[in-house]
C-alpha positions in Angstrom: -12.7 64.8 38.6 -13.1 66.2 34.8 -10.5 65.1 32.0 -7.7 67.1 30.5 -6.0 67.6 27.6 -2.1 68.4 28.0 0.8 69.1 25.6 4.1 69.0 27.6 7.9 68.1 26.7 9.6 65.1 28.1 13.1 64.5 29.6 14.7 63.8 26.3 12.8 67.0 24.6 10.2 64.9 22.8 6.4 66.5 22.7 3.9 64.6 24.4 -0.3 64.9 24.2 -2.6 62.8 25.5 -5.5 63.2 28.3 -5.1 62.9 32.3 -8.0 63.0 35.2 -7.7 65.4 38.0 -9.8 68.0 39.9 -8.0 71.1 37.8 -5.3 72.1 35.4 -3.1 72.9 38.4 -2.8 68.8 39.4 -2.2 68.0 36.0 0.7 70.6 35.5 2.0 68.5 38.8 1.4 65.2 37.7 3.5 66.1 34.9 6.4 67.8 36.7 6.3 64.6 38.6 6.8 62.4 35.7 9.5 65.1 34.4 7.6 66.9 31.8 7.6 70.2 30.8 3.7 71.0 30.9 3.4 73.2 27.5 -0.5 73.6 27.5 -3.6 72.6 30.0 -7.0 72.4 28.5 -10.3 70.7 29.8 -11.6 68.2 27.3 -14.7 69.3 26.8 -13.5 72.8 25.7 -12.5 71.9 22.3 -16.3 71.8 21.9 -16.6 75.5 22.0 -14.1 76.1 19.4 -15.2 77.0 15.1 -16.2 74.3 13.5 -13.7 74.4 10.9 -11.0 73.9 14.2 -12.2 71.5 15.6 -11.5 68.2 14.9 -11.8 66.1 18.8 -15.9 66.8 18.3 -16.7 63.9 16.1 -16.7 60.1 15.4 -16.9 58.3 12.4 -19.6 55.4 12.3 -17.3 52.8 13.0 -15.7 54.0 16.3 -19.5 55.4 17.2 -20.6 51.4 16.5 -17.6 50.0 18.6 -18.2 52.5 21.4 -21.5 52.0 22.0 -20.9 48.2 21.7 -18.4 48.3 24.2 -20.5 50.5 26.9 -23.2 47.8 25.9 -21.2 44.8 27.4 -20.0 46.1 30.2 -23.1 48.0 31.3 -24.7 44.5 30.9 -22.5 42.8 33.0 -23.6 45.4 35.9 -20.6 48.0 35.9 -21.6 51.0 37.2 -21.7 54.1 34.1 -18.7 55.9 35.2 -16.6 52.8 35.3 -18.0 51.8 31.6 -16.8 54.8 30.6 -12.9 54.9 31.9 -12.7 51.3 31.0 -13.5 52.6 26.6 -11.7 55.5 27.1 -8.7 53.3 28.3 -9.2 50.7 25.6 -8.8 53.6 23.1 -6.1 53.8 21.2 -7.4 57.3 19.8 -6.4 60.3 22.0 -9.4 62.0 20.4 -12.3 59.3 21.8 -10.6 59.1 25.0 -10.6 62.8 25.7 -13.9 62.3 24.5 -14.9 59.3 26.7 -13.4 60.7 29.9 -15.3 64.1 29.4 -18.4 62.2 29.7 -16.9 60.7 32.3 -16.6 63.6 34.2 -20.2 65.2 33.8 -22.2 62.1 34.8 -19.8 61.8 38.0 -20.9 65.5 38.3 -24.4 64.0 38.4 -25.5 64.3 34.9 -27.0 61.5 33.0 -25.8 59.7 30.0 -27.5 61.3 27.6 -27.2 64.8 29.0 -23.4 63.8 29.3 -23.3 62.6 25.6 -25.2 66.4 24.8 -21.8 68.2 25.4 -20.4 66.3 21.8 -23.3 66.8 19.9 -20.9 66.4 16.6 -20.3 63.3 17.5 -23.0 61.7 19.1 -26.5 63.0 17.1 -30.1 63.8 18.2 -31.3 60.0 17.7 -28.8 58.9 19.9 -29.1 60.9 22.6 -32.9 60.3 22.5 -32.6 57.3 22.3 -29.9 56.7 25.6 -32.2 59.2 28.0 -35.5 56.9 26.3 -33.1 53.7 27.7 -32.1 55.5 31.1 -35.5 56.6 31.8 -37.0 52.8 31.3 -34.2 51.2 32.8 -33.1 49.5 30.1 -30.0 51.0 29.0 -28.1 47.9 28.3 -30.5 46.4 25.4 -30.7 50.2 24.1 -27.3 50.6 23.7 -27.5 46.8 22.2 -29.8 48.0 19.5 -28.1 51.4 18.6 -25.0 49.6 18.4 -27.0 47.7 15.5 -28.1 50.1 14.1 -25.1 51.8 13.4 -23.2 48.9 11.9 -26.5 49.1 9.7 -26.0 52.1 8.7 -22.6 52.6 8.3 -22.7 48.8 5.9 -25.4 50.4 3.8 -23.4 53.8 3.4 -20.5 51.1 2.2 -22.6 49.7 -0.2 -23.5 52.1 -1.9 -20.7 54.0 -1.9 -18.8 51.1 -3.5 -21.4 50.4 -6.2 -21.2 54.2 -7.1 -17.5 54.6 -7.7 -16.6 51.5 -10.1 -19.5 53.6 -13.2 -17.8 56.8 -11.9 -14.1 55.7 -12.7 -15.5 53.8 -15.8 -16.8 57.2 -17.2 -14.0 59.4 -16.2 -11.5 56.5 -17.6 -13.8 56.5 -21.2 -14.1 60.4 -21.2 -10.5 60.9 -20.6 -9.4 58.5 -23.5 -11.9 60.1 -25.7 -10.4 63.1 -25.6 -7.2 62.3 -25.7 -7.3 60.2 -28.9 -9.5 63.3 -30.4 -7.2 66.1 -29.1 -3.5 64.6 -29.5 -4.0 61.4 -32.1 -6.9 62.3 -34.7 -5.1 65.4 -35.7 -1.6 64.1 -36.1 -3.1 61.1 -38.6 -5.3 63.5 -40.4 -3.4 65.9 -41.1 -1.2 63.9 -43.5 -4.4 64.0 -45.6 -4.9 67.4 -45.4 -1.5 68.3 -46.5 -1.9 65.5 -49.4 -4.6 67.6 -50.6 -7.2 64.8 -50.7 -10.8 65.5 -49.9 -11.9 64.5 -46.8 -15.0 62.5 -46.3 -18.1 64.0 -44.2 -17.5 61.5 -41.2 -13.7 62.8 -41.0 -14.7 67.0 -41.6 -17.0 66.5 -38.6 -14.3 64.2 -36.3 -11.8 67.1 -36.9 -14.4 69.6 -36.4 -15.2 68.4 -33.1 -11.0 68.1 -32.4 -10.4 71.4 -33.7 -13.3 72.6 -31.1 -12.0 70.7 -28.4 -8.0 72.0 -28.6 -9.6 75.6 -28.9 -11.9 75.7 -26.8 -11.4 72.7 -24.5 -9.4 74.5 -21.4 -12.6 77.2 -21.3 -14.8 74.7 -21.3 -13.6 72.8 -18.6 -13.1 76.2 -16.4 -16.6 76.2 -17.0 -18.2 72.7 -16.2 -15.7 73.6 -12.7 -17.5 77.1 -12.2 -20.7 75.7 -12.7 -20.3 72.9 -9.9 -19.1 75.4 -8.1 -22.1 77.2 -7.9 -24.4 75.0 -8.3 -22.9 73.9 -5.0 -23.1 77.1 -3.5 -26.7 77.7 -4.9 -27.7 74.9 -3.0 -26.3 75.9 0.7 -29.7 78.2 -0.4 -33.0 76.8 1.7 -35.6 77.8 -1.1 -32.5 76.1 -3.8 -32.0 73.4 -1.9 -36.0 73.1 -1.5 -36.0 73.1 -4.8 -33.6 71.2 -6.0 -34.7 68.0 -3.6 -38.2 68.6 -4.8 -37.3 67.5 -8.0 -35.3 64.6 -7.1 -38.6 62.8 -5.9 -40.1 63.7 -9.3 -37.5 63.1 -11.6 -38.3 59.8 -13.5 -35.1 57.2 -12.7 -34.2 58.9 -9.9 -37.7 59.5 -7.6 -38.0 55.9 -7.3 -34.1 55.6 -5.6 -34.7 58.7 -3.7 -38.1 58.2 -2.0 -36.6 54.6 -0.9 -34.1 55.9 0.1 -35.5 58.4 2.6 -38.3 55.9 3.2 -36.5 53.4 4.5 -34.3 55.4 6.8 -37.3 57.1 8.2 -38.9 54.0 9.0 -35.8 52.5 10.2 -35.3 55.4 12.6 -38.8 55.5 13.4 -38.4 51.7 14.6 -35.5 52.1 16.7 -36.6 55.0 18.8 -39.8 53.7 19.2 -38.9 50.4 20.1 -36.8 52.0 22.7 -39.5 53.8 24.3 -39.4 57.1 22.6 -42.9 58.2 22.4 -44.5 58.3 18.7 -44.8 62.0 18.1 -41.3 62.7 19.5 -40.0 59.7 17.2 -41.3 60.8 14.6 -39.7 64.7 14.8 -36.3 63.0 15.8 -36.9 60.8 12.3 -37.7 63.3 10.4 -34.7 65.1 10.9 -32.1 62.7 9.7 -33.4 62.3 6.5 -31.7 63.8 4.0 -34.0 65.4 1.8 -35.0 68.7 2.9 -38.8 68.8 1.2 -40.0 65.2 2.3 -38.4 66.1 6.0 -41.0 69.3 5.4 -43.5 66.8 4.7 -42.5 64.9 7.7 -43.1 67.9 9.9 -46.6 68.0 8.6 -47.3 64.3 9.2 -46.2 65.0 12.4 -48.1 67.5 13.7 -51.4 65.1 12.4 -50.5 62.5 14.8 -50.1 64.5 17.2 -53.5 66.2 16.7 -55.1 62.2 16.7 -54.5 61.0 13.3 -53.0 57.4 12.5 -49.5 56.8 11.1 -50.5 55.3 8.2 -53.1 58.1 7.1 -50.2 60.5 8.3 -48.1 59.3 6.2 -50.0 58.4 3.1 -51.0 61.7 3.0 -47.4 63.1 1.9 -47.4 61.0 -0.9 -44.0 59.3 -1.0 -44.3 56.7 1.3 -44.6 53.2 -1.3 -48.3 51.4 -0.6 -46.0 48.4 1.1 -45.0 49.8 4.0 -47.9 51.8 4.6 -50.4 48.4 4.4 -47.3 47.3 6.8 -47.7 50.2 9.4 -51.5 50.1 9.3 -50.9 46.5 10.0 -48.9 47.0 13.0 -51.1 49.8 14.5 -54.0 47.6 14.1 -51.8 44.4 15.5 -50.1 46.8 18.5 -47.0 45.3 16.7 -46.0 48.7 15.1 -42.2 48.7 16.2 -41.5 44.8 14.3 -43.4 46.1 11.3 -41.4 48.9 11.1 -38.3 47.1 11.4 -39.6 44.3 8.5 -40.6 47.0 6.5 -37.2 49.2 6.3 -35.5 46.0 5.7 -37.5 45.3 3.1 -36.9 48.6 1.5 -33.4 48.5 2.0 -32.9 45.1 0.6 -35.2 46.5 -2.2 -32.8 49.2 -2.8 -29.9 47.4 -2.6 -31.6 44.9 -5.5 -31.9 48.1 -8.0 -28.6 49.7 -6.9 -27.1 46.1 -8.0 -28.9 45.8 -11.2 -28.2 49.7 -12.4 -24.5 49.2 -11.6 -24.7 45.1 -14.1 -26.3 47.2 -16.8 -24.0 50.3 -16.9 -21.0 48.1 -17.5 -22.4 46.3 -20.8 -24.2 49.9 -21.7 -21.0 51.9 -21.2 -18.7 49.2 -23.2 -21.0 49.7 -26.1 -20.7 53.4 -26.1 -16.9 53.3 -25.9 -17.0 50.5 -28.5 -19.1 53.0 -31.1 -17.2 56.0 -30.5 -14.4 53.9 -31.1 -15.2 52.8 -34.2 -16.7 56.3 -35.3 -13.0 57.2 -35.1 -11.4 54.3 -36.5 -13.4 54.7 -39.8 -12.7 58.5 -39.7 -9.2 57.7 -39.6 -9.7 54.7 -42.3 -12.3 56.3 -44.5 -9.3 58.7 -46.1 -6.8 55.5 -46.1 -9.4 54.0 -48.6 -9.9 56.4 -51.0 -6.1 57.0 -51.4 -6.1 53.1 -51.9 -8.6 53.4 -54.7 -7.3 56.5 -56.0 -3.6 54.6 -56.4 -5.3 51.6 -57.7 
């Protein structure tokens, strides 16, 4: 049986959608003549896959749903329910006509005689290369339960850490757009309006308050251009970076920049390692790990220097050495991994290790975001008061001229 996607209109001329099981398109038109539908449209599932990217919107999951998913297959292929029933029992706790179109698609191929992970290969979207791996590594050992266990784990890792930091980036962004849009607002729409009393008075200006009106007489000209420009120039530095040798580059430079390298290597560090751990652990072998690894980083030159490490072990050299050798792996986890080669503990000591990093990460991330507040109050408090005396500097001399 394979799973089908249907569109049809009911007795009371309401549109319906959702996903039915038969052996073709013509049982489902039946089914739904039987129920008193109208079938409108009759798809297989898995077609959607085949459709442009920018169509298609059944071929992915977000971390959460991937998480509960894989949790879910987890239990009940632990409690000894056959695949195919694992399946149709998540696709009919979905409440997402998406997932369990998905869900009974996969369904369909491993009752076809596929595996899992074969299965899964037909959604690539929404279940990646180190998941797949990582299933067939389970099916192959017999161990599919406590895979699915651990990548379940891993996901909710993952998917907390994105949260994290995700959160700790947008309170300093909303600060500075909130302390950028006063800023200009007082200098484009207040400032002149109190000045110009002055300047119709005839009094002399001071230096402080030429220069504040300078930079408000700039921003009311010029200010629309300028901003057309800051937007055309993200623009294209966007588009300059779908570029390989740009985007080569470009993330190059972030592991060089001082105040950034630092987040950046741990960054990829730690999710290589973390990676690393979880395929290995579930019986991926070392070389193939480390290629599937590699590629989830996002960094484009350190995933080059990955390849490269590669390609040493596989020609006989240690993971450590390997890895030293590109340079942006911190001394830590490399005295860790040469540990756990030399222990035959190499799977814990990867695990310790990206934990570590991540918790490390986590420390700074929590630390840059308590010193931005303080620092970005005392900017806003000096600009402040750079226009306040502007404003008052012209007050006072009338004051002393009167007096």
């Amino acid at each position: 049986m394979a799973a089908f996607d249907f569109k049809a209109l009911d007795a009371r001329g309401k549109q319906r959608q959702g996903v039915i099981e038969a052996d073709s398109a013509r049982a489902v038109r039946q089914q739904l003549r039987d129920k008193g539908w109208a079938p409108l449209e009759v798809s297989t599932a898995a077609d959607k896959q085949h459709q442009p990217r920018l169509f298609q919107r059944k071929g992915s999951l977000n971390a959460r749903d991937l998480a509960l998913l894989t949790r879910q297959l987890a239990t009940l292929i632990q409690s000894g329910i056959p695949i195919e029933q694992a399946l149709s029992a998540v696709a009919s706790q979905s409440e997402k006509p998406a997932l369990k179109s998905m869900m009974l698609s996969v369904r369909a191929r491993v009752l076809e005689g596929y595996t899992l992970a074969d299965s899964l290969g037909e959604f690539s979207s929404a279940f990646p290369k180190l998941y797949r791996s990582t299933v067939a590594a389970g099916e192959h050992a017999g161990h599919l339960d406590l895979v699915l266990n651990r990548l379940a784990d891993y996901t909710e890792q993952r998917q907390e850490a994105r949260q994290k930091i995700q959160l700790a980036a947008i309170y300093p962004i909303i600060l500075t757009v909130v302390a950028l849009s006063i800023v200009v607002f007082l200098l484009t729409y207040v400032v002149p309006d109190i000045i110009d009393v002055f300047v119709r008075s005839g009094q002399k200006l001071p230096a402080l308050t030429e220069g504040l009106l300078a930079v408000s007489g700039f921003l009311m000209t010029f200010g629309p251009y300028l901003a057309v420009v800051i937007v055309l120039a993200a623009f294209g530095f966007r588009y300059a970076l779908t570029k390989p040798a740009m985007q080569l580059r470009f993330h190059h430079w972030l592991l060089h920049v001082p105040g950034i390298s630092k987040m950046s290597r741990g960054l990829n560090t730690a999710r290589f390692a973390s990676t690393l751990s979880i395929l290995s652990t579930s019986g991926v072998p070392l070389v193939d790990a480390m290629r599937i690894a590699g590629e989830v980083l996002s960094n484009e030159h350190l995933k080059a220097q990955l390849k490269e490490a590669t390609q040493r072990v596989s020609e006989g050299s240690s993971l450590k050495r390997s890895l030293e050798q590109t340079g942006y792996f911190p001394p830590m986890m490399l005295h860790m991994i040469a540990s756990g080669e030399a222990s035959g503990e190499l799977d814990q000591m990867l695990e310790r290790t990206a934990r570590s990093q991540e918790n490390d990460l986590q420390s700074k991330m929590a630390t840059m975001v308590g010193l931005f507040e303080p620092m970005m109050l005392l900017v806003m408090g000096l600009v402040v008061l750079i226009i306040v005396l502007a404003i008052m500097l012209p007050i006072l001399n009338m004051s002393n001229l009167v007096g």
